[in-house]
C-alpha positions as CSV (number, residue, x, y, z in Angstrom):
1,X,-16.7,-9.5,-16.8
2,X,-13.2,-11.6,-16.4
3,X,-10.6,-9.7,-13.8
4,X,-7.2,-10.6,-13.4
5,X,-6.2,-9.6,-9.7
6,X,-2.4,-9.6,-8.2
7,X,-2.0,-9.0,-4.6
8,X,-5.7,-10.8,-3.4
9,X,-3.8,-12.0,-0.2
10,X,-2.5,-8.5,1.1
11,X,-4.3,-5.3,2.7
12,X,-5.9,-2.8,-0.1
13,X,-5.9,-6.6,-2.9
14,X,-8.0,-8.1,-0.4
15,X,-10.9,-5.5,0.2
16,X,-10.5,-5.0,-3.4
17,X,-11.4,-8.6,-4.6
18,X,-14.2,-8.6,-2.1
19,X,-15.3,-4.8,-3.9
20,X,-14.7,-6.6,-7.3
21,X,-17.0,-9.9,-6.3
22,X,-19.9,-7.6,-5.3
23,X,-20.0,-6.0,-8.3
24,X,-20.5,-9.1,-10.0
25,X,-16.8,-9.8,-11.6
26,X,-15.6,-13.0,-12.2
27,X,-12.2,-12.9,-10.5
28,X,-9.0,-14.8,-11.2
29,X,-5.9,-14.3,-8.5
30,X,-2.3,-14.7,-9.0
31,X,-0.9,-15.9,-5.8
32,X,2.3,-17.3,-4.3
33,X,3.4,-20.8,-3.7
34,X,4.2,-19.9,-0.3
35,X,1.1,-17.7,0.2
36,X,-1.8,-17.8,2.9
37,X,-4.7,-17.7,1.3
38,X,-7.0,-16.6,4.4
39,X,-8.9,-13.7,2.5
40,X,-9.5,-16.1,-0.4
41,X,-11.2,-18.6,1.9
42,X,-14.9,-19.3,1.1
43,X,-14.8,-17.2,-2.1
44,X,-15.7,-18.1,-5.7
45,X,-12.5,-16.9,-7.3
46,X,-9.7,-18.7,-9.5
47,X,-6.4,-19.2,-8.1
48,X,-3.0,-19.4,-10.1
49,X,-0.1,-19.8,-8.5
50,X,3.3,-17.9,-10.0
51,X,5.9,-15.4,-9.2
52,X,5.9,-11.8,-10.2
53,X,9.0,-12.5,-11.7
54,X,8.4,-14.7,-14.6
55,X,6.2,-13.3,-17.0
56,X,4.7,-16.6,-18.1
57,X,2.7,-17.0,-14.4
58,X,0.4,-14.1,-16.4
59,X,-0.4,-15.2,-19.1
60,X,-2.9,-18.1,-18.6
61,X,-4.9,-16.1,-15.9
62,X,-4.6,-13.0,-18.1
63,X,-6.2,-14.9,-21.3
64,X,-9.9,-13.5,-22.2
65,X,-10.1,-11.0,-19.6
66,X,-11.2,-7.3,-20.0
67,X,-9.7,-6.2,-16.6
68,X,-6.1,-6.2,-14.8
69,X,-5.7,-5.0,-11.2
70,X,-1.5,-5.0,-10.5
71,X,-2.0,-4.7,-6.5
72,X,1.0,-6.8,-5.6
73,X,4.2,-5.9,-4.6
74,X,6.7,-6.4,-2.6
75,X,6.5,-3.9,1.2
76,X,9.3,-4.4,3.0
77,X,11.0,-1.4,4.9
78,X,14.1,-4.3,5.1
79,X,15.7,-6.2,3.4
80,X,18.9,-8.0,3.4
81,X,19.0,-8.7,0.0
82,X,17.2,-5.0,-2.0
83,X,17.7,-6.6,-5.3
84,X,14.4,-8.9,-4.6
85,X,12.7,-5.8,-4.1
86,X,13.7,-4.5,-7.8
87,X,12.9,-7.7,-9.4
88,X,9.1,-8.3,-8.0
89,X,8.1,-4.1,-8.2
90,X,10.0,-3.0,-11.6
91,X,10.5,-6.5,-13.5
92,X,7.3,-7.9,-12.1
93,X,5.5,-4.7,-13.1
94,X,6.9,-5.0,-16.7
95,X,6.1,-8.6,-16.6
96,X,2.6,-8.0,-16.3
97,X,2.4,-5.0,-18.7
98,X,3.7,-7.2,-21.3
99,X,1.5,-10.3,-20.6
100,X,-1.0,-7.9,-20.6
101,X,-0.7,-6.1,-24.2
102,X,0.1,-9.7,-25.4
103,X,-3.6,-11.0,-24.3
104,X,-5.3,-7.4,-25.3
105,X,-6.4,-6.4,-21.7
106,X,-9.0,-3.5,-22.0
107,X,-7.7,-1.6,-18.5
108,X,-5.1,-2.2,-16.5
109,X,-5.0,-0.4,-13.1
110,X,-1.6,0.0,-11.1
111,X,-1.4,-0.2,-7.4
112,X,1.6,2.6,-6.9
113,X,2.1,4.5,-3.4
114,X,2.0,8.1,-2.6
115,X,5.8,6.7,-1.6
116,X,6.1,7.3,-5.3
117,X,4.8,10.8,-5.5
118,X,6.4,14.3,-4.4
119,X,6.7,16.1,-1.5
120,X,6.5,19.8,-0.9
121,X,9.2,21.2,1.7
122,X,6.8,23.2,3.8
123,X,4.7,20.2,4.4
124,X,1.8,21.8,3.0
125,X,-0.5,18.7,0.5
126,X,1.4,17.4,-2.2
127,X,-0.8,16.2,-5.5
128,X,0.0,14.1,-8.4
129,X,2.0,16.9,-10.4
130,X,4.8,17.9,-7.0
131,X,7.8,17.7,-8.5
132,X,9.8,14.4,-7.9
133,X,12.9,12.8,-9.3
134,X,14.4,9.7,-8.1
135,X,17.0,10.9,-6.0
136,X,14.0,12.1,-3.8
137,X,13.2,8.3,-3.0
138,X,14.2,7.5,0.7
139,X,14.8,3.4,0.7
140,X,14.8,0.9,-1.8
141,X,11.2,0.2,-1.3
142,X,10.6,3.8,-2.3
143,X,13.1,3.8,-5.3
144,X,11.6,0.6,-6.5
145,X,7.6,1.7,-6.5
146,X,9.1,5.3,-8.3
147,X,10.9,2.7,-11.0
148,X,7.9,0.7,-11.3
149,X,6.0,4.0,-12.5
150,X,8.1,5.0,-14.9
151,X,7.8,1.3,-16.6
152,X,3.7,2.0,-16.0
153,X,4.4,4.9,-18.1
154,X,6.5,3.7,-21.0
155,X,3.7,0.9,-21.5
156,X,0.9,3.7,-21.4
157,X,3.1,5.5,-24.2
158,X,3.0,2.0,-25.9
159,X,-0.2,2.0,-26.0
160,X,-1.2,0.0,-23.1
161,X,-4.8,1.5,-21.0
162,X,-3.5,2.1,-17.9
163,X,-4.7,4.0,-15.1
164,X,-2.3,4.6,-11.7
165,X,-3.7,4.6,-8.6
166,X,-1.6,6.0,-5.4
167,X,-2.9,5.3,-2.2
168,X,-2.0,7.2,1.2
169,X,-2.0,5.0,4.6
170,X,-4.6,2.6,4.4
171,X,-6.6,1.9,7.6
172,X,-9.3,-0.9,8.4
173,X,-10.0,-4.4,9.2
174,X,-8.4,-7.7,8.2
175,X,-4.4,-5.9,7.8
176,X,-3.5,-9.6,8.3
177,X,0.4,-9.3,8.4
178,X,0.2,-6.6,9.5
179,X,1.1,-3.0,7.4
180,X,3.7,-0.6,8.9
181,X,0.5,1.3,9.8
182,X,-0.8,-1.7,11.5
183,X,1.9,-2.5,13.6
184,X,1.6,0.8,15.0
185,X,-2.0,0.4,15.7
186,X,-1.2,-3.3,17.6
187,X,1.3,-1.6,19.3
188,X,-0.5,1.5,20.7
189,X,-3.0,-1.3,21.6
190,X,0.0,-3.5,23.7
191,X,1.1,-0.5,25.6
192,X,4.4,-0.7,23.3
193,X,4.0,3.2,22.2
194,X,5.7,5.3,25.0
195,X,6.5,8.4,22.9
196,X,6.4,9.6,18.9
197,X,8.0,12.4,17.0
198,X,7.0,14.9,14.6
199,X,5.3,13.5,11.5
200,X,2.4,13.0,9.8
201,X,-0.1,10.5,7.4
202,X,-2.3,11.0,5.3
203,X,-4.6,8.1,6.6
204,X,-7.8,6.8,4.2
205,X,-10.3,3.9,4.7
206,X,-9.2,0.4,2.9
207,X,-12.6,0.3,1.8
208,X,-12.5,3.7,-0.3
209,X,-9.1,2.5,-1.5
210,X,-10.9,-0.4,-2.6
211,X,-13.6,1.4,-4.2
212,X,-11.2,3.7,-5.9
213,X,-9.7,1.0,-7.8
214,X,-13.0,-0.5,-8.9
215,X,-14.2,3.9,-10.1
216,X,-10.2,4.3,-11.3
217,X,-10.8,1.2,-13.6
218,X,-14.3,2.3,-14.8
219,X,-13.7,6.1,-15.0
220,X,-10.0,7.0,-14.5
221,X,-7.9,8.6,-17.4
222,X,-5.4,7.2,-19.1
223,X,-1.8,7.3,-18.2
224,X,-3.2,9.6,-14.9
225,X,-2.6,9.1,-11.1
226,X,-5.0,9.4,-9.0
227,X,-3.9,9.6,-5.2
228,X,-6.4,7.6,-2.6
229,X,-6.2,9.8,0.0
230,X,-8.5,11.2,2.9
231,X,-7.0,13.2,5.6
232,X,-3.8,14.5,6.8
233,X,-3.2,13.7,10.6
234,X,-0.3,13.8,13.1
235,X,0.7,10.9,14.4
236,X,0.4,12.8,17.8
237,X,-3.3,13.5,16.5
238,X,-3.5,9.5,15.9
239,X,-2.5,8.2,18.9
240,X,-5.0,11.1,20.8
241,X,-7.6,9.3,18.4
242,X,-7.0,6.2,19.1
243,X,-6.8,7.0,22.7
244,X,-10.3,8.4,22.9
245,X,-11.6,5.3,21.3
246,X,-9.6,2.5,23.5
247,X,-9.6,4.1,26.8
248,X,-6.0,3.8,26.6
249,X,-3.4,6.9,27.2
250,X,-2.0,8.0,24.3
251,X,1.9,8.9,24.6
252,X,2.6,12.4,25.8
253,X,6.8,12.8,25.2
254,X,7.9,13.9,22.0
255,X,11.3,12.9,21.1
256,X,13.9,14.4,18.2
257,X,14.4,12.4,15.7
258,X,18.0,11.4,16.1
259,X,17.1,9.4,19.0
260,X,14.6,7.1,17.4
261,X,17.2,7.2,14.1
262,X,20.3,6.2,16.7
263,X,18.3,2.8,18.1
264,X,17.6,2.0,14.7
265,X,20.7,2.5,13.4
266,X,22.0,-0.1,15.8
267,X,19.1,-2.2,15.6
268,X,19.3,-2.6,11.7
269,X,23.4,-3.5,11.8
270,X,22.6,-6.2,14.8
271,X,20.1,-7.3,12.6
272,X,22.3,-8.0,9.6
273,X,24.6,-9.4,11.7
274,X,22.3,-12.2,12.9
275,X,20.2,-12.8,10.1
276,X,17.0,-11.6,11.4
277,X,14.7,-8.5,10.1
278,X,14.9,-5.5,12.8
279,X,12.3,-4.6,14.7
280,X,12.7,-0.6,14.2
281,X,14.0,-0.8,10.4
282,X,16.2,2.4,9.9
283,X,14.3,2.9,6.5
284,X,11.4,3.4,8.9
285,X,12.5,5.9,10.7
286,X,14.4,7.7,8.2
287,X,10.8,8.1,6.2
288,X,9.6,9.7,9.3
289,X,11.3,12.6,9.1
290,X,8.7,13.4,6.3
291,X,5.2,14.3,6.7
292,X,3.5,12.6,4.1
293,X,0.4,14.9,3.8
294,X,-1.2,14.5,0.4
295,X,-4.4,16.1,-1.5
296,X,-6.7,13.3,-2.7
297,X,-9.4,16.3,-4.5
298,X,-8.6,15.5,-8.1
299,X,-9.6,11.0,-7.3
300,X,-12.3,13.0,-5.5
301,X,-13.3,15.2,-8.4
302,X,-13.0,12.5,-11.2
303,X,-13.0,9.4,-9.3
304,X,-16.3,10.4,-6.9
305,X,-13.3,8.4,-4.4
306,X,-15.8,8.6,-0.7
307,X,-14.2,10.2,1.8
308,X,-15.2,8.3,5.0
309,X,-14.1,9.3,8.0
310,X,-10.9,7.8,9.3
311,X,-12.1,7.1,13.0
312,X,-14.6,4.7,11.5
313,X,-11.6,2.8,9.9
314,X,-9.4,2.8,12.9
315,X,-12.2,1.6,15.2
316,X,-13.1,-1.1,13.1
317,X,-9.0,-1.9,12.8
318,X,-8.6,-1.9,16.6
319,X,-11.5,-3.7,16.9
320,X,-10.6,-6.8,14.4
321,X,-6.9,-7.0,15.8
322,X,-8.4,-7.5,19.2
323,X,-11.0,-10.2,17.9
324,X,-8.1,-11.6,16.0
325,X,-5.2,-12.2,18.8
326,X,-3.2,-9.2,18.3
327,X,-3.6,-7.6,21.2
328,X,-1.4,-9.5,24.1
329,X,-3.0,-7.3,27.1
């Protein structure tokens, strides 16, 4: 079977091509000029090089295959210019949907966010139906993954197969850049973490992300979401986590929110200022004020999406950035 793969050289696109290889797919990426290619070293795949936003960089790796997997997008929490965050999620989205009905693609699974979905204002788990309009998306990140669904959707009423897939917070192994998520891990590892406030992920295995993909493409509805999602955790109850497993104290002050929101208020406008991307982004801490808790039953129910449990994730995370050089002390 032929599989057309954006995103190979990220987080979730990565473990996916390695779940798509082992299941005996023959796999052709769509990569960036500018790209590393580290998780594509040593693999039998094909690589194309193009640009989200021009259509024709589909259309040759998209000819004879049954398959497309639209992981890639552009995840930044800042950017000085948002518009490039419009053109590679929306236009590169509808790029792909129409290379894709040009060349007859069987499936084509979409690689949204839960950033997408609803929330509920008590906090309690939101699902795939919570209300949401557009005026609910915090950031341009947000806006642009919620825009990029709709366009999923007006090709599925085109007739396009497709089959959207939202994960929650992504944990594991091999986050080369790394995630948001990540960064908070490498940080709680450098001593960098002297406090937190008052929210909450949902936090799932990369590998059952991966996994879900692969079961969303053989068994997912179309035009359905499925949220890849485990289990809803402070992010006072993931530090205390990660804490047990390092040795390492996890912070005990909680702060309000308008303190972190203050710093990175002034951190963001310095930042445009000098030309440089802030090292607290205020989209960051604005999303904080959420807790993104989620329920993942109905990928669960339809999907059979694993629910492994997050400490084996985080350990192997904490364990690959210190093999790796993230960890400074």
């Amino acid at each position: 079977m032929k599989v057309f793969l954006t995103g190979a050289t990220g987080f979730i696109g990565g473990h996916l091509l390695t779940s798509l290889l082992e299941a005996g797919a023959e796999v052709r990426c769509l990569t960036r000029a500018e790209s590393h290619l580290r998780n594509l070293q040593g693999l039998e795949v094909e690589v194309f090089t193009g640009d989200l936003r021009d259509e024709s960089s589909f259309r040759s790796g998209l000819e004879d295959c049954e398959m497309a997997f639209h992981c890639a997008a552009d995840y930044r929490l800042y950017s000085a210019n948002p518009d490039e965050l419009y053109e590679s999620n929306v236009e590169g989205t509808r790029n792909l949907m129409r290379a894709a009905s040009a060349c007859g693609v069987k499936r084509v699974v979409y690689t949204s966010s839960v950033g997408a979905l609803g929330l509920n204002p008590d906090g309690t788990p939101a699902d795939e139906d919570t209300p949401v309009t557009l005026d609910d998306m915090v950031g341009h990140y947000k806006r642009s993954k919620f825009l990029a669904e709709r366009v999923a959707d007006e090709w599925v009423e085109k007739g396009l197969p497709i089959v959207i897939v939202n994960p929650s917070t992504p944990v594991g192994e091999a986050d080369l850049k790394p995630t948001a998520t990540g960064q908070m891990i490498v940080d709680f590892l450098n001593r960098k973490t002297p406090a937190y406030v008052d929210t909450g992920l949902n936090l799932v295995d990369v590998h059952d992300v991966a996994l879900g993909h692969v079961r969303a493409a053989e068994r997912g509805r179309v035009g359905e979401k499925y949220i890849l999602g485990n289990r809803d955790m402070s992010l006072r109850e993931i530090f205390q986590t990660l804490g047990e497993m390092t040795g390492l104290p996890a912070p005990k002050l909680k702060v309000p929110h308008w303190l972190p929101l203050g710093w990175a208020a002034i951190d963001t406008g310095f930042s445009r200022l000098v030309g440089r991307t802030p090292r607290v982004p205020l989209e960051a801490v604005r999303l904080s004020r959420y807790k993104m808790y989620f329920d993942p039953s109905k990928a669960v129910r339809e999907l059979g999406l694993p629910q492994t449990p997050v400490e084996e994730p985080l350990l192997r995370a904490v364990t690959w950035y210190r093999d790796n050089g993230y960890v400074t002390r």
